[in-house]
C-alpha positions in Angstrom: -35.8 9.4 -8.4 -34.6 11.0 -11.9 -33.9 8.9 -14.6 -30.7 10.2 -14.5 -29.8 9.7 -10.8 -30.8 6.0 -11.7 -28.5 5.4 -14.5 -25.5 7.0 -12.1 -26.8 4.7 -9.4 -26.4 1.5 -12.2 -22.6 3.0 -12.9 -21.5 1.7 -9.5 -20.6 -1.1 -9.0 -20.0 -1.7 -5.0 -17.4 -4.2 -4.0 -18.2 -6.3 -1.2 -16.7 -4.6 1.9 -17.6 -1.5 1.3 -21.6 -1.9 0.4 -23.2 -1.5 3.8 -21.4 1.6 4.9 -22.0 3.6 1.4 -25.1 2.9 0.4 -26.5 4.8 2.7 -24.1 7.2 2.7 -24.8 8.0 -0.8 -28.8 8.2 0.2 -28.5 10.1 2.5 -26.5 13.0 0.1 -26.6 12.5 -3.1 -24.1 15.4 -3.7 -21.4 13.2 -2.4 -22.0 10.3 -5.3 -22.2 13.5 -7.8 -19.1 15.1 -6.9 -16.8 11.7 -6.8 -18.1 10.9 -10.4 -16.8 14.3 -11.4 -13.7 14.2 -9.7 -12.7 11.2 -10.9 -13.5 11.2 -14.1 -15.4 8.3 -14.8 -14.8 6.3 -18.5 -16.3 2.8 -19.5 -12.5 1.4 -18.0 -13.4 3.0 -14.3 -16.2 0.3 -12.9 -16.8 1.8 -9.7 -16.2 5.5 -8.1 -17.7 6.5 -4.4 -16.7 8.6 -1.8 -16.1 8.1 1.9 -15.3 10.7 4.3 -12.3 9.1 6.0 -11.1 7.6 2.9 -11.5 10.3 0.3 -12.4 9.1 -3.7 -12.6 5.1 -3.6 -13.1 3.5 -6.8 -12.1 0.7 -9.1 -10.2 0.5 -12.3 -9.7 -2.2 -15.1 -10.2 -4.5 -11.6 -7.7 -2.9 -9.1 -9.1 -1.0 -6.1 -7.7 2.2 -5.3 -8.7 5.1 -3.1 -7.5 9.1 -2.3 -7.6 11.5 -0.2 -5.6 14.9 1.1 -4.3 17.5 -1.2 -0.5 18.7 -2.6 2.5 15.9 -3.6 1.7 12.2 -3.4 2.2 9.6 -1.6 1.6 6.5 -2.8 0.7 3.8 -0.1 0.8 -0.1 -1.3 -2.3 -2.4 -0.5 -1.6 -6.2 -0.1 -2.1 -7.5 3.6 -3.2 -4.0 5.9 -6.2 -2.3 5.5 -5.3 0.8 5.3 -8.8 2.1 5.9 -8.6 0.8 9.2 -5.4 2.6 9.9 -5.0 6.5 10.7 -2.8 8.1 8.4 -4.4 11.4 8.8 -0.3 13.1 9.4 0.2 12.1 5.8 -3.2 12.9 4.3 -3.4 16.4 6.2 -0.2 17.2 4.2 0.3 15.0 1.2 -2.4 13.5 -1.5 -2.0 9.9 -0.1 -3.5 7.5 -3.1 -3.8 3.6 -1.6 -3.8 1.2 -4.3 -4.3 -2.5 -3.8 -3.2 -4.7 -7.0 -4.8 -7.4 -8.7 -4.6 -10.7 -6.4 -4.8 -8.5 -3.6 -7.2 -7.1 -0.6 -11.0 -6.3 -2.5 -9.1 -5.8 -5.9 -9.9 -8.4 -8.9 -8.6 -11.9 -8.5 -7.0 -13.0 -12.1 -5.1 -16.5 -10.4 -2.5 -15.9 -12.5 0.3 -13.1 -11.6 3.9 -12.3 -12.6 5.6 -10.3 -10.1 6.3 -7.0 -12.2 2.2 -6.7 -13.1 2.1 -5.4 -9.0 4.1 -2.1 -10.1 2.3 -2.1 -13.4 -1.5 -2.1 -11.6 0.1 0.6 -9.0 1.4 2.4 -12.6 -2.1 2.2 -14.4 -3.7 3.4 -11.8 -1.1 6.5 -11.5 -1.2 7.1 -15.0 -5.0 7.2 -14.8 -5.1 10.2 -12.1 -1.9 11.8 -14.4 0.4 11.8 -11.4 4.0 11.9 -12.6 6.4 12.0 -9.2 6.0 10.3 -6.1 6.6 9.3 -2.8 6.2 6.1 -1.0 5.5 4.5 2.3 4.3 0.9 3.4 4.8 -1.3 6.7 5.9 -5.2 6.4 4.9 -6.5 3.1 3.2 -3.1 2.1 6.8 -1.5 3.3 8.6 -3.6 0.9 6.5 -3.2 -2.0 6.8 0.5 -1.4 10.7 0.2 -1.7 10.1 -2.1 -4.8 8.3 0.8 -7.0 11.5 3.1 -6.5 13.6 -0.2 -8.0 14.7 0.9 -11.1 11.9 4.1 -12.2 12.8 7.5 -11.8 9.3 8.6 -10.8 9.9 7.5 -7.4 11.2 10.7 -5.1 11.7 8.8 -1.6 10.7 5.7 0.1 9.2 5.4 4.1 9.5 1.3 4.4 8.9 0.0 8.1 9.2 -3.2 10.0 10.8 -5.0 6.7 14.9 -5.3 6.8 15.3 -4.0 3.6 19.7 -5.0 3.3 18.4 -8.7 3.8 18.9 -11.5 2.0 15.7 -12.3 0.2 16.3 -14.8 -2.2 13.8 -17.1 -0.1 10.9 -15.3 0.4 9.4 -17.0 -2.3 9.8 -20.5 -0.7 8.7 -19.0 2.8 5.6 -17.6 0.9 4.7 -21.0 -0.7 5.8 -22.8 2.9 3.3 -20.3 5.0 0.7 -21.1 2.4 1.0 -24.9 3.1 0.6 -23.9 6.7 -2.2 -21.9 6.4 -4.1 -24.7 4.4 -3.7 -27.2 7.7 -6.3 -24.6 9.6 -9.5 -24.2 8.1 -9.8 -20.8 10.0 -6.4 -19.1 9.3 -6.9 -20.4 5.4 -10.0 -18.1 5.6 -7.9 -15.3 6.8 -5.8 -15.7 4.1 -8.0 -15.9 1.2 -10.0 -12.8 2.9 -6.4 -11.1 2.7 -5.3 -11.5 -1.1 -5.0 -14.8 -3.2 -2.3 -16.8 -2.1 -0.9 -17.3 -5.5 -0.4 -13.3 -6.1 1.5 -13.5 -2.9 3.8 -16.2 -3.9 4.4 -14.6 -7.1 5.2 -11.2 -5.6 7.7 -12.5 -3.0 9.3 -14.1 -6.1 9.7 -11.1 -7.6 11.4 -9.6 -4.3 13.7 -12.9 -4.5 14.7 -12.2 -8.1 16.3 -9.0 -6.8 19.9 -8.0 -6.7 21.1 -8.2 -3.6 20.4 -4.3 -1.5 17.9 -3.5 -4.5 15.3 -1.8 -2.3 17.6 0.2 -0.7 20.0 0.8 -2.9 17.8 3.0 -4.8 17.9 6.6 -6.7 15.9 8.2 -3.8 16.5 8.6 -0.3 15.1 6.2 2.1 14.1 6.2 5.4 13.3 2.9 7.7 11.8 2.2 10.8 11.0 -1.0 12.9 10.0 -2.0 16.8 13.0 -2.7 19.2 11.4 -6.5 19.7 9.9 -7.0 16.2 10.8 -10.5 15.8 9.7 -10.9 11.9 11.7 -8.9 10.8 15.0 -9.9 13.1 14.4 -13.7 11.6 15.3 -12.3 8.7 18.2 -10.1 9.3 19.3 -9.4 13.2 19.0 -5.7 13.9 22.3 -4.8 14.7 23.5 -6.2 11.4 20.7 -4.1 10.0 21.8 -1.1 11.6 25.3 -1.5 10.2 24.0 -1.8 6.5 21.6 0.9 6.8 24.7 3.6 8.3 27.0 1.8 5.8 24.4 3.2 3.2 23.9 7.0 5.1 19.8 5.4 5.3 18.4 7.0 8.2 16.3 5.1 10.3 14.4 4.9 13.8 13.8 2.2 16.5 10.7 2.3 18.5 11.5 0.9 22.0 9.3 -2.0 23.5 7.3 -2.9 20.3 6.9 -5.2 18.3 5.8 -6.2 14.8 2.5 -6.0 15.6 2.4 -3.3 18.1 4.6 -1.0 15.4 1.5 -1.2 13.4 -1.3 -0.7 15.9 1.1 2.4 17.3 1.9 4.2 13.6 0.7 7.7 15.6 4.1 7.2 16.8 6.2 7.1 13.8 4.1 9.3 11.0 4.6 12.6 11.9 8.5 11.8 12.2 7.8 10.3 8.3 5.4 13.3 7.1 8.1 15.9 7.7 10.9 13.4 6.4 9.1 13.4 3.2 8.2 17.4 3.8 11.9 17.7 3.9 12.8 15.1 1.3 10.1 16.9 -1.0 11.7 20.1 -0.7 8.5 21.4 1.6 9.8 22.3 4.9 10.1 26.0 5.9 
């Protein structure tokens, strides 16, 4: 191996879930390692670049994991409690740049234990100012959904928001005591604690779910972008927050389009996202002034 190879090889620095699948990726075609360092354009700040062929550019800056893939506007999809590399969101990447960023206190990003609720848009923000993207688009699911609508609260920069199975016209002003309450929960069973703590740090949870709380009431829908929602006809998460039908009102009230997928639930809405996507990529292809 060239000297050189070697010190690109000691630039990367692998975070744990993704070190068995890329090493040998990177082995096995060296091009690949070459081409995401150029692309990304590594500095001293950037600890970790690699490339994946589902996932695009992964790579790590100042601590918070983010990853893209697809070409022309963005889309910017929130990382807290999916993976979304486990998820197909090939209709968005096959006609937007969809960038995934995970925060700090969340998924394989850097832990700090302490959060306020506003650094979430900031790490999102850094990492957007890092790849010079200006404008963008949105879209999330549950937690991720209304994170997604939280970026458009108050910034220009957001052009439209695609938030599912989260009733965004709720009241909210106790999602930080729920947070705190699940926690407690979780800490009575050894085995779904470990699912948590494999998820984010419960802390950064807490403190975003305060943040959400601290909103105006309608703030992630009331918004300078359009919106668009969606949700399963039996999704009883997000129903034990606000009951459908009293959702539905808000959302016409507001001219917010939105769909209901028959028979699912919260769970099955996720697992069936074929469903929903391409109805969202030519939203946004409309939104973004795309469409034919």
């Amino acid at each position: 191996m060239h000297s050189s190879d070697q010190e690109t090889r000691d630039t990367l620095r692998f975070t744990y879930w993704v070190i068995p699948p890329l090493r040998g990726h990177f082995e096995q075609a060296p091009h690949r390692r070459s081409r995401a360092l150029q692309s990304g354009g590594c500095s001293t700040s950037l600890a970790a670049i690699l490339y994946r062929p589902k996932v695009g550019l992964v790579a790590e800056l100042d601590g918070i994991w983010w990853s893209a893939v697809g070409d022309g506007p963005v889309v910017v999809v929130p990382r807290l409690n999916i993976d979304w590399n486990e998820r197909d969101l090939s209709a968005l990447s096959e006609r937007f740049r969809v960038v995934v960023v995970a925060p700090r206190g969340f998924a394989p990003s850097a832990r700090p234990g302490s959060y306020e609720g506003k650094g979430f848009g900031a790490d999102v923000g850094r990492v957007l100012d890092h790849l010079e993207i200006g404008s963008y688009a949105t879209f999330g699911y549950s937690m991720n959904g209304a994170m997604a609508a939280r970026l458009a609260v108050g910034t220009p920069r957001v052009t439209a928001v695609a938030c599912g199975g989260f009733p965004l016209t709720a009241d909210l002003t106790g999602m930080g005591q729920r947070a705190r309450a699940r926690n407690a929960a979780a800490r009575q069973d050894p085995k779904a604690w470990a699912e948590v703590v494999a998820t984010y740090d419960p802390e950064a949870a807490v403190a975003f779910w305060d943040d959400i709380a601290g909103l105006p009431p309608g703030a992630l829908v009331d918004v300078a972008c359009p919106v668009r929602t969606w949700w399963g006809e039996r999704d009883a998460v997000l129903s034990a927050l606000l009951s459908p039908d009293e959702l539905r009102r808000d959302l016409k009230s507001r001219g917010v389009e939105y769909d209901v997928m028959p028979g699912l639930d919260h769970d099955d809405m996720l697992d069936r996202l074929d469903m929903i996507l391409p109805i969202i990529a030519s939203w946004l292809e409309a939104q973004l002034g795309l469409s034919a």
